[in-house]
Backbone as CSV, one residue per row, in Angstrom:
resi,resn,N_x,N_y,N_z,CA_x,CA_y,CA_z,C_x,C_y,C_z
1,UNK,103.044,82.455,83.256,103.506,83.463,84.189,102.620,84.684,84.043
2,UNK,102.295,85.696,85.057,101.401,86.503,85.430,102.661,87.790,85.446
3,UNK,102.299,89.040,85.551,103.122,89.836,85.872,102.363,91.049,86.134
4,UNK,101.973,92.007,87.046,101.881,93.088,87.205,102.529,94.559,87.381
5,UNK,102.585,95.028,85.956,103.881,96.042,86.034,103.326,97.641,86.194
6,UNK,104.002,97.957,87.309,103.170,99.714,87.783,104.184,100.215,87.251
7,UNK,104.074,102.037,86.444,104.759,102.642,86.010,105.435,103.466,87.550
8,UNK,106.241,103.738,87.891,106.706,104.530,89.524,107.736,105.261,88.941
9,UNK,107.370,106.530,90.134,108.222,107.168,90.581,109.572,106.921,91.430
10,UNK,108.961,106.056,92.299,110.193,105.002,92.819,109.348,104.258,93.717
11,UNK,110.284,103.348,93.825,110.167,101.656,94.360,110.989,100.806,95.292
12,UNK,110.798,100.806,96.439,111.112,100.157,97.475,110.936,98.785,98.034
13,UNK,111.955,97.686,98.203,111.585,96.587,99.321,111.682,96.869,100.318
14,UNK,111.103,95.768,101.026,112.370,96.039,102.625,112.058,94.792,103.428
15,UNK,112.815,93.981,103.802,112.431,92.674,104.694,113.446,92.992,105.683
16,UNK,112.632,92.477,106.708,112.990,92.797,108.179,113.328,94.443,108.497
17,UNK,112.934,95.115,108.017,112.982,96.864,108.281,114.628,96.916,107.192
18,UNK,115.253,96.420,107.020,115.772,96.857,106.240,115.735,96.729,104.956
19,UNK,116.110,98.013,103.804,116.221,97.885,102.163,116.908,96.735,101.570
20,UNK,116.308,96.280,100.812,116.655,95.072,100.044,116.908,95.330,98.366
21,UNK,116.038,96.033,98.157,115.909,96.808,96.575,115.373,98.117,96.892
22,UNK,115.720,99.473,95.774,115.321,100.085,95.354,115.760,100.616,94.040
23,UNK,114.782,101.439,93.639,114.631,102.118,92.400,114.278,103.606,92.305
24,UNK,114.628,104.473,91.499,113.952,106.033,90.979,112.954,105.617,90.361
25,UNK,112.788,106.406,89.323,111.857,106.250,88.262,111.999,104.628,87.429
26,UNK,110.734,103.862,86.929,110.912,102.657,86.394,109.920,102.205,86.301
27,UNK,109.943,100.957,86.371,108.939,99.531,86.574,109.111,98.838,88.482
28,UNK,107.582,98.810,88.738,107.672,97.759,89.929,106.997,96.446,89.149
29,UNK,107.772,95.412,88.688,107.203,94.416,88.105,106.870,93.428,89.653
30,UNK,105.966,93.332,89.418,104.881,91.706,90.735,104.818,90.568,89.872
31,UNK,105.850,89.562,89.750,105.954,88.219,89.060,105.199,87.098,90.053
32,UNK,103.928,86.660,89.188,103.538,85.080,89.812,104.022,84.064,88.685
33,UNK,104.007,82.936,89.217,104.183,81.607,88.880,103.563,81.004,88.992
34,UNK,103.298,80.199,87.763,102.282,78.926,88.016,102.858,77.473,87.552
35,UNK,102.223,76.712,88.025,102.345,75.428,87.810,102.407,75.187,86.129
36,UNK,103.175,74.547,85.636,103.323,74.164,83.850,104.395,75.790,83.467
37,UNK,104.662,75.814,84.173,105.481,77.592,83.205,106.806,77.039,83.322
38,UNK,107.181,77.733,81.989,108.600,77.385,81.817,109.400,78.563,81.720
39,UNK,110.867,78.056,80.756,111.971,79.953,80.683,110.942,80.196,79.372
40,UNK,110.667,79.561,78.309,110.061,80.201,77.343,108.782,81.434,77.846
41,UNK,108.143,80.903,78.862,107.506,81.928,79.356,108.078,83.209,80.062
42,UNK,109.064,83.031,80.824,110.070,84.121,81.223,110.785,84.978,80.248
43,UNK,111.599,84.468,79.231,111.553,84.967,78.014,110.491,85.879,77.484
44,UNK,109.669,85.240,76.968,108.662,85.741,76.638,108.678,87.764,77.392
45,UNK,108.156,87.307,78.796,107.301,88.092,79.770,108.858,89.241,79.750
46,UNK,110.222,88.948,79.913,111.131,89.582,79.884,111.681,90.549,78.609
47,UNK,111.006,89.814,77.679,111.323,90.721,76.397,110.048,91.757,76.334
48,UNK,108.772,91.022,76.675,107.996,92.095,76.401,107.803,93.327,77.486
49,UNK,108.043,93.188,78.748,107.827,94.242,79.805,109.009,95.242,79.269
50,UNK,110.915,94.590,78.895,111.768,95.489,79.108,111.374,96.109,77.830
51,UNK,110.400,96.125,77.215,110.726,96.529,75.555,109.120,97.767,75.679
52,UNK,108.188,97.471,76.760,106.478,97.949,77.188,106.701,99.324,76.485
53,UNK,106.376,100.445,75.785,106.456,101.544,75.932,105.361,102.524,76.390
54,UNK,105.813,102.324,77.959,104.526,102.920,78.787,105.263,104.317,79.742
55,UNK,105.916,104.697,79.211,106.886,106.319,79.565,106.403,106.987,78.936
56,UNK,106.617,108.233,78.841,106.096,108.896,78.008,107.254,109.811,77.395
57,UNK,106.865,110.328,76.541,107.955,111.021,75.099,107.622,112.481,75.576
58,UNK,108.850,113.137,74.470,108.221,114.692,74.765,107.239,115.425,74.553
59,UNK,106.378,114.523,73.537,104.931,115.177,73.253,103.793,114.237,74.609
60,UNK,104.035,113.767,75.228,103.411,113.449,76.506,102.654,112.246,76.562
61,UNK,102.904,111.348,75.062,102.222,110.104,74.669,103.063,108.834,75.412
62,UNK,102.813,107.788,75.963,103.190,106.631,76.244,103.875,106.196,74.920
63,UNK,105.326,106.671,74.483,105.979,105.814,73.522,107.388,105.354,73.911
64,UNK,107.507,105.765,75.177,109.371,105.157,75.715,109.604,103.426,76.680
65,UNK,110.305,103.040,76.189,110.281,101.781,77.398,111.456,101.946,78.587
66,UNK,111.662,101.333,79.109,112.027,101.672,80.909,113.570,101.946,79.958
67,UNK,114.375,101.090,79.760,115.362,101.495,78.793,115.243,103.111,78.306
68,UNK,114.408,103.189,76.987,114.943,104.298,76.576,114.467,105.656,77.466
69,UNK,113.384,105.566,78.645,113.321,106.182,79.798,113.923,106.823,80.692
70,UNK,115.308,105.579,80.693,116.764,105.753,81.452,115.723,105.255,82.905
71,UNK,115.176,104.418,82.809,114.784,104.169,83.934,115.291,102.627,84.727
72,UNK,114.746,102.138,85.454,115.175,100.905,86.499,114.142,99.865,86.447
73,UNK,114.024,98.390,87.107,112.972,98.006,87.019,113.333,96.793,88.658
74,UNK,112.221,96.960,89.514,112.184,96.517,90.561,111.617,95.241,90.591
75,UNK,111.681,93.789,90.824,110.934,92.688,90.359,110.982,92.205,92.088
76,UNK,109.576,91.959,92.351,108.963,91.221,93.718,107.953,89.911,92.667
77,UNK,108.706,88.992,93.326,108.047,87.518,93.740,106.581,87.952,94.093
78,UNK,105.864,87.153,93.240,104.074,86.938,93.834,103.299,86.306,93.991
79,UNK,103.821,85.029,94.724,102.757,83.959,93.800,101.275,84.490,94.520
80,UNK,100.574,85.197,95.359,99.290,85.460,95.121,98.714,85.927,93.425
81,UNK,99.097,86.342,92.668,99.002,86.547,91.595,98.351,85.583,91.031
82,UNK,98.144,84.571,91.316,97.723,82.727,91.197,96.467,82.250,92.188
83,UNK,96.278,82.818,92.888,95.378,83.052,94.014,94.348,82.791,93.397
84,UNK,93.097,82.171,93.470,91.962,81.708,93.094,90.469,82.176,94.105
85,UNK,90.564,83.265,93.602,89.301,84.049,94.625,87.828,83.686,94.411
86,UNK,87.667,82.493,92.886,86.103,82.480,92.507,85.245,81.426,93.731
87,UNK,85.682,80.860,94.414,85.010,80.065,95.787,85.022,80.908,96.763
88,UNK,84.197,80.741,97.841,84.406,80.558,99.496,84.967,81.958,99.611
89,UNK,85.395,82.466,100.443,86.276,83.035,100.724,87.908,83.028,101.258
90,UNK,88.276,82.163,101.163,89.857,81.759,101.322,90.273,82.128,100.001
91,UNK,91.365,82.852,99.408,92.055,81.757,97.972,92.739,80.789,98.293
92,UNK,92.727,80.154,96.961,93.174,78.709,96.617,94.635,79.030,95.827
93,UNK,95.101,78.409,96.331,96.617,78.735,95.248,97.096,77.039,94.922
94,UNK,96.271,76.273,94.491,96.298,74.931,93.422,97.243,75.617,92.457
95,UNK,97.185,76.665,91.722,97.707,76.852,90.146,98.876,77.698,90.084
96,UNK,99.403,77.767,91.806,101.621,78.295,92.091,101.932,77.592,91.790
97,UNK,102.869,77.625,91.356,104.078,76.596,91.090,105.074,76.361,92.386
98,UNK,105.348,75.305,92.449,105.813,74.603,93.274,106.904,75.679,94.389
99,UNK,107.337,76.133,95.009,108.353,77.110,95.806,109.645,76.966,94.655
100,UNK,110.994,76.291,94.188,111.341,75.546,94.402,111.409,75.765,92.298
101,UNK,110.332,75.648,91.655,110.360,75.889,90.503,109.740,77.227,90.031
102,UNK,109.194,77.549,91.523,109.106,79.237,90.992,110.153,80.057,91.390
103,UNK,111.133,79.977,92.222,112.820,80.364,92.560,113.089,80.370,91.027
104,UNK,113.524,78.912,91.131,114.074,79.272,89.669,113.593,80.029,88.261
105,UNK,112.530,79.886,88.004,111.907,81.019,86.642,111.989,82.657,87.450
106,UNK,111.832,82.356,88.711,112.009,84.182,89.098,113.657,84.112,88.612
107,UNK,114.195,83.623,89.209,115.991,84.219,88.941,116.523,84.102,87.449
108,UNK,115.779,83.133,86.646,116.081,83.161,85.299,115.431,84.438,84.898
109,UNK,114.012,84.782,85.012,113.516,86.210,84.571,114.461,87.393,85.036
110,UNK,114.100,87.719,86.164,115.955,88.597,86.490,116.669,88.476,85.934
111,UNK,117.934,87.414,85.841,118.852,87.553,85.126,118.710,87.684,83.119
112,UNK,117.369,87.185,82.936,116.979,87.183,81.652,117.108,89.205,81.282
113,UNK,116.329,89.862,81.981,116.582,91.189,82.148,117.395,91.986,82.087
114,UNK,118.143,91.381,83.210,119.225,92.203,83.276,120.328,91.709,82.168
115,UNK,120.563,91.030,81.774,121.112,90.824,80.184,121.029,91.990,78.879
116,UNK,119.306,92.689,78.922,119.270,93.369,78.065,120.048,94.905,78.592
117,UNK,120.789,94.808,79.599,121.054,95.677,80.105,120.892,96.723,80.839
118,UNK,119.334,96.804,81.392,118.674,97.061,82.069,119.242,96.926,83.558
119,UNK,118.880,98.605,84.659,119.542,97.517,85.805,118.287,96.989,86.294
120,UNK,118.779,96.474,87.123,117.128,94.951,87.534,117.624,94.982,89.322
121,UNK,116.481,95.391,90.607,116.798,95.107,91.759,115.813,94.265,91.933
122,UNK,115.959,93.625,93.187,115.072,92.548,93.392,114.478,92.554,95.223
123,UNK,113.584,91.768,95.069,112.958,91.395,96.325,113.620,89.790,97.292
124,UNK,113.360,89.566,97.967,113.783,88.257,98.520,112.991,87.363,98.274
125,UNK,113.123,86.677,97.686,112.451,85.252,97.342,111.728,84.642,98.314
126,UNK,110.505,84.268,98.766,109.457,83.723,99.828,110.026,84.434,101.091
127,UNK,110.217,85.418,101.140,110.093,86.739,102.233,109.024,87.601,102.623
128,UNK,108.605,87.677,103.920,107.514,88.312,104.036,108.042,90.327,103.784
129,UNK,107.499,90.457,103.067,108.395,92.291,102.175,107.370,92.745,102.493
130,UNK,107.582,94.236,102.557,107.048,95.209,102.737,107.677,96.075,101.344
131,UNK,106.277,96.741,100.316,106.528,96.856,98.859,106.233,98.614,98.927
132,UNK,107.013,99.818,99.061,106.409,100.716,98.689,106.538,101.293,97.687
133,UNK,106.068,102.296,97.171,106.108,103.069,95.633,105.186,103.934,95.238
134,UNK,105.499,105.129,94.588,105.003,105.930,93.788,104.658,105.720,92.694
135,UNK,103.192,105.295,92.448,102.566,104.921,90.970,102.947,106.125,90.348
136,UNK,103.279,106.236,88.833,103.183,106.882,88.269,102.485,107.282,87.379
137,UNK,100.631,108.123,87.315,99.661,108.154,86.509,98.640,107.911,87.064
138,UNK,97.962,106.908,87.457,98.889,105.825,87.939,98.387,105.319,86.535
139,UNK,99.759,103.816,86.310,99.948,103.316,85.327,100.516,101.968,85.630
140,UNK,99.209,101.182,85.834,99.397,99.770,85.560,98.713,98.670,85.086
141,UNK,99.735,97.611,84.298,98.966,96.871,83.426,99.261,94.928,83.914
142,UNK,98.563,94.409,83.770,98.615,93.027,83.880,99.000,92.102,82.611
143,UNK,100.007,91.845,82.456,100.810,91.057,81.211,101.244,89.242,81.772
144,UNK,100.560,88.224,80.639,100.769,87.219,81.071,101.284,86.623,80.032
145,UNK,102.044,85.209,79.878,103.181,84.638,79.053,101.945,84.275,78.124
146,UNK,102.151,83.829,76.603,101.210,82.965,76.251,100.328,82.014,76.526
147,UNK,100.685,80.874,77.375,100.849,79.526,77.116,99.326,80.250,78.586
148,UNK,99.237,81.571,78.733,97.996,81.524,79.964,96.962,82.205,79.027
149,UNK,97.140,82.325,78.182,96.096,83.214,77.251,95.346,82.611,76.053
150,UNK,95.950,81.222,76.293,95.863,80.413,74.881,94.397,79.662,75.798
C-alpha cells in the first residue's frame, strides 16, 4: 500500500457538487492499492500515519501527531498512486489491486483508524471526487507498507 499524507489546514470531498467529507486542521491521507497487499499492510500504514509526528509543538519543531494535534484525518481512495508512468505516455495500472480487494483494505484502513480514536472522514469509493485543501507548509510525505520497500 502507497499513501500520500499532506499536512492541511482543511480538507474537502465532494462528489456530485455535494460534501461527502470534511476536515479542519489534520491529515489529507491519498490511499493506493496494489495487487498482493494485505490488512497487515493497512495495519502497518494505519499505525504509522495516526502516530506521523508532522504538527508542530510549541517550540515550532514537527513533534505532534494528528491525535495529539487535536486534529482530523481525511482518507481519499487512489489507486493512480499505482500508475506506472516509466513507458509511452499512458499509465499502466497492472500493479491496482483488483476494485473489489481494494474496497476492502480501504474500509479496513478506515475503520483500522478510527479505532485509535481518531475521527476519520472519508471519500466515496471509485467516485469521480473533487479533492480540495489547504496544504499546510506545505507538508507532504509519501509512506508505503513494507512488503513495497522490501
Amino acid at each position: 500500500m502507497r499513501v500520500v499524507v499532506q499536512r492541511v489546514t482543511y480538507a474537502k470531498v465532494e462528489v456530485d457538487a455535494r460534501v461527502v467529507g470534511k476536515i479542519g486542521r489534520g491529515m489529507l491521507v491519498l490511499l493506493g492499492v496494489a495487487k498482493g497487499d494485505t490488512a497487515a499492510d493497512a495495519d502497518y500504514l494505519a499505525a504509522k500515519i495516526s502516530q506521523l509526528r508532522i504538527f508542530s509543538d510549541d517550540a515550532g519543531k514537527m513533534n505532534l501527531s494528528v491525535t495529539e494535534a487535536g486534529g482530523a484525518m481525511l482518507v481519499v481512495s487512489q489507486f493512480t498512486l499505482y500508475g506506472d508512468c516509466r513507458k509511452g505516455r499512458r499509465p499502466g495500472f497492472d500493479a491496482t489491486a483488483l476494485p473489489e480487494d481494494a474496497r476492502a483494505l480501504y474500509e479496513y484502513f478506515v475503520e483500522t483508524v478510527r479505532r485509535t480514536g481518531l475521527r476519520v472522514e472519508t471519500g466515496v469509493f471509485q467516485a469521480d471526487m473533487a479533492v480540495s485543501l489547504l496544504n499546510d507548509g506545505p507538508v507532504t510525505f509519501i509512506v508505503e507498507s513494507p512488503s513495497r520497500n522490501a
